[in-house]
N, C-alpha and C positions, 0 to 999 in steps of 0.2 A: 465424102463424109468419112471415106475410111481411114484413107491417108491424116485430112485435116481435122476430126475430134476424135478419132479414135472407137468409130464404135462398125464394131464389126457385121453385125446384124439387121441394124436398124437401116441399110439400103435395099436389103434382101424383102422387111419388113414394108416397106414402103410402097416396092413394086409390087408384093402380093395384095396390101391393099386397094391397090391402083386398080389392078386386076377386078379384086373382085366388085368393084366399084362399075366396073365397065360393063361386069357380065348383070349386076342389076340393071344397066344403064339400057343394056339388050334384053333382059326380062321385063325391067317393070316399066322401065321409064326415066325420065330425067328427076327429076323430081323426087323421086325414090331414094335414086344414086345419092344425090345430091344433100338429103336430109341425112340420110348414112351416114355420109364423109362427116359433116360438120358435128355428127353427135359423138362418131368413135376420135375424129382429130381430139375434140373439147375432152373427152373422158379421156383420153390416152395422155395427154399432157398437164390434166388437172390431177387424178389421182396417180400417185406414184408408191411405189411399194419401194418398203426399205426393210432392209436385211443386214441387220450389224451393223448399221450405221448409216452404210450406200444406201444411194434410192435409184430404183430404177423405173423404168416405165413400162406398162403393161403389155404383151404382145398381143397387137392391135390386126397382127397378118391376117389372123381366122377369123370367118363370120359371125359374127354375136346373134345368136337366132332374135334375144327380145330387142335388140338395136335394133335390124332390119324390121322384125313386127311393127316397132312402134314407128318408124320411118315410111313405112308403107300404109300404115293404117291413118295417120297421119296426111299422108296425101291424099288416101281414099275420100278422105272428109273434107278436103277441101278442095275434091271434084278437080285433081291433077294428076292422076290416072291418066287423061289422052294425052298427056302431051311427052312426047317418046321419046324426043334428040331435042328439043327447042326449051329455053329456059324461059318460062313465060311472061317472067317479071323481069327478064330484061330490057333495054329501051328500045322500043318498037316494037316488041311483043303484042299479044291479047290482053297477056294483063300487067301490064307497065306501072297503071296507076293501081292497080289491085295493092289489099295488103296484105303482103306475103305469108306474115302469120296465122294470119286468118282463114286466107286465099278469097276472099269476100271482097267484093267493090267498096270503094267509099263513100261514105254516106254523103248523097247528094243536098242541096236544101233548093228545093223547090221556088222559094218564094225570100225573091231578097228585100236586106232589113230595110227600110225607107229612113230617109235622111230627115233627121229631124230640123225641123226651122225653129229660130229662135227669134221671136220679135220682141223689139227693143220700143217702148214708148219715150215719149220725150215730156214731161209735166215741165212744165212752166215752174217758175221760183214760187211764184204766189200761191198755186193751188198745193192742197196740203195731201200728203200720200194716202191711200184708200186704206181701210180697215178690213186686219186681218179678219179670214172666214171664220164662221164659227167653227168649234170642234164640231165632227163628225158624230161620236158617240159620246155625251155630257154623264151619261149613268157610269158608262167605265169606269173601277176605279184605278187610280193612277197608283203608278209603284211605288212604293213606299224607299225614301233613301237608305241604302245599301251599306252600313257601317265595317262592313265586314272585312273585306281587303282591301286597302287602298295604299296602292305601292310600298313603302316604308314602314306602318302604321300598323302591321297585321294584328292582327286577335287572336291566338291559337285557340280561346274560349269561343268563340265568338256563338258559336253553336250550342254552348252548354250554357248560355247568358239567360239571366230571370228577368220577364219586362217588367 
């Protein structure tokens, strides 16, 4: 990186964060570490600080105490606290099908949909088609037709109209 873009720091930067990445990795857990990296990588390279015109990027070497807070507390709630060296949503993990934002199983369903059958009668030419059922509620009153918007047609009165 130093030789090919030219940035003198940003390897030095790298390794400390790696560092300290490792020593939460040996404190809190995986899971910790791992919420860490992904929130200072996203903020390191989302916001940029510019000084006369340049922009540079944040240095991301030193622990950010409310990154970490929120990266631990974070896992605390989604009960990934035990798990030390092992990423649990990897595949063949505990929780593989887990959802990782959540850290919560997915919702099961119990009870599957049943397949509906469609029976087809066959009437004869001769007999004549059965008559619709009656309406449900006859006292209802039906809606009145809607002059108000109708594609091309609008009204911008339509609401200040005297019947």
């Amino acid at each position: 990186m130093r030789v090919l873009y030219k940035y003198m720091t940003l390897p030095d930067w790298i390794r400390l964060h790696k560092a300290n990445c490792d020593q939460m990795l040996s404190k809190d857990g995986f899971m910790v570490a791992l919420r860490y990296d992904i929130k200072m990588r996203a903020n390191t390279w989302q916001f940029k600080l510019t000084v006369n015109g340049v922009k540079y990027i944040l240095d991301f070497s030193k622990v950010r105490q409310d990154t970490y807070k929120e990266a631990y507390s974070q896992a605390r709630a989604n009960g990934e606290l035990i798990f030390k060296t092992v990423n649990p949503y990897a595949t063949g993990g505990p929780g593989e099908k887990w959802e990782a934002v959540t850290g919560t199983c997915p919702a099961r369903t119990t009870t599957p949909t049943p397949a509906l059958r469609v029976v087809v009668q066959q009437t004869a030419p001769s007999q004549a088609a059965p008559a619709l059922p009656a309406k449900s509620n006859p006292t209802k009153p039906q809606p009145v037709n809607n002059p108000g918007y109708q594609e091309s047609n609008f009204n911008p009165n339509f609401r200040n109209r005297v019947n």
